[in-house]
C-alpha positions in Angstrom: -14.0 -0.7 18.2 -17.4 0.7 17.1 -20.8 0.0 17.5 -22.8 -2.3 16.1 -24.9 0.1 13.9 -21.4 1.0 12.0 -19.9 -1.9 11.6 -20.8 -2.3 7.9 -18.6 0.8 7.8 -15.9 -0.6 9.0 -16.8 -3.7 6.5 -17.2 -1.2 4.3 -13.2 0.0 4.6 -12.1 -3.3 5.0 -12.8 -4.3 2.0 -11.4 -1.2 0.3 -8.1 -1.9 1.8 -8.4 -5.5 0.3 -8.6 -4.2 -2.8 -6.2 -1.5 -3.2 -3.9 -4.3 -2.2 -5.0 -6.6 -4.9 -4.9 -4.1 -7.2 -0.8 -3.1 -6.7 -0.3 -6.8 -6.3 -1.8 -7.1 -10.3 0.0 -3.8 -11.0 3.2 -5.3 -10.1 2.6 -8.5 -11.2 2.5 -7.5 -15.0 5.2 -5.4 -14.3 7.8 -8.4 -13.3 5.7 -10.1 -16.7 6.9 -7.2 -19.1 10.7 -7.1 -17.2 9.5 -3.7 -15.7 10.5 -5.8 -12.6 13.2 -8.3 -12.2 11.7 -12.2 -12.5 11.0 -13.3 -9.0 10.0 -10.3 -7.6 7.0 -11.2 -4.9 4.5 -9.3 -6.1 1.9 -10.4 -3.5 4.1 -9.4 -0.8 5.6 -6.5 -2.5 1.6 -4.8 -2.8 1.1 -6.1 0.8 4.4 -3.7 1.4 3.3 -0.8 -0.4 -0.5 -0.6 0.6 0.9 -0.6 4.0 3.0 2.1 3.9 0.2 4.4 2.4 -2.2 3.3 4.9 0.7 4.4 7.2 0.9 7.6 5.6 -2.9 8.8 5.5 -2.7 8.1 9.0 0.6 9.9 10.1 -0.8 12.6 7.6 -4.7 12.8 9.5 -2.3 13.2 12.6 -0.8 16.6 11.5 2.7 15.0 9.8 4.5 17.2 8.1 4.5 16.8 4.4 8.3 16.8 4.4 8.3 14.5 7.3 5.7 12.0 4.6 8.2 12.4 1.8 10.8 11.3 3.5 8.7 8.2 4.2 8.1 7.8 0.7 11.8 7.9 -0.2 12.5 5.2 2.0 9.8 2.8 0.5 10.8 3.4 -2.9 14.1 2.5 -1.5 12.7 -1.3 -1.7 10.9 -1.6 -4.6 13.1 -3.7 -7.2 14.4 -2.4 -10.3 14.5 -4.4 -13.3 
């Protein structure tokens, strides 16, 4: 964890996080309301998904992966994202 004299950093993050998710939970959400997406697609769950995996990128990335090793991440996420 960190200290106490950071923790509005990690607040900070946090809430960053929060809202990139919101954000591509919006994004999506329109999308399934112009049939960009099929009805029914979770949209909510579906930005949860995709915030994750980024996260999980920028980490694997600040870890030394590979940038063909991180694409071939990103071609398995796009691998579940619906199409209309």
């Amino acid at each position: 964890m960190c200290s106490d004299a950071n923790h509005d950093v990690v607040d900070q993050l946090a809430a960053l996080r929060t809202d990139v998710r919101n954000d591509l939970q919006q994004l999506f959400a329109r999308a399934v309301e112009t049939g960009r997406m099929p009805a029914g697609t979770d949209a909510a769950s579906l930005g949860a998904y995709v915030a994750a995996v980024a996260q999980g990128i920028a980490v694997e990335a600040s870890g030394g992966a590979s940038r063909q090793s991180l694409m071939k991440v990103v071609d398995v996420a796009l691998t579940a994202l619906p199409t209309p």
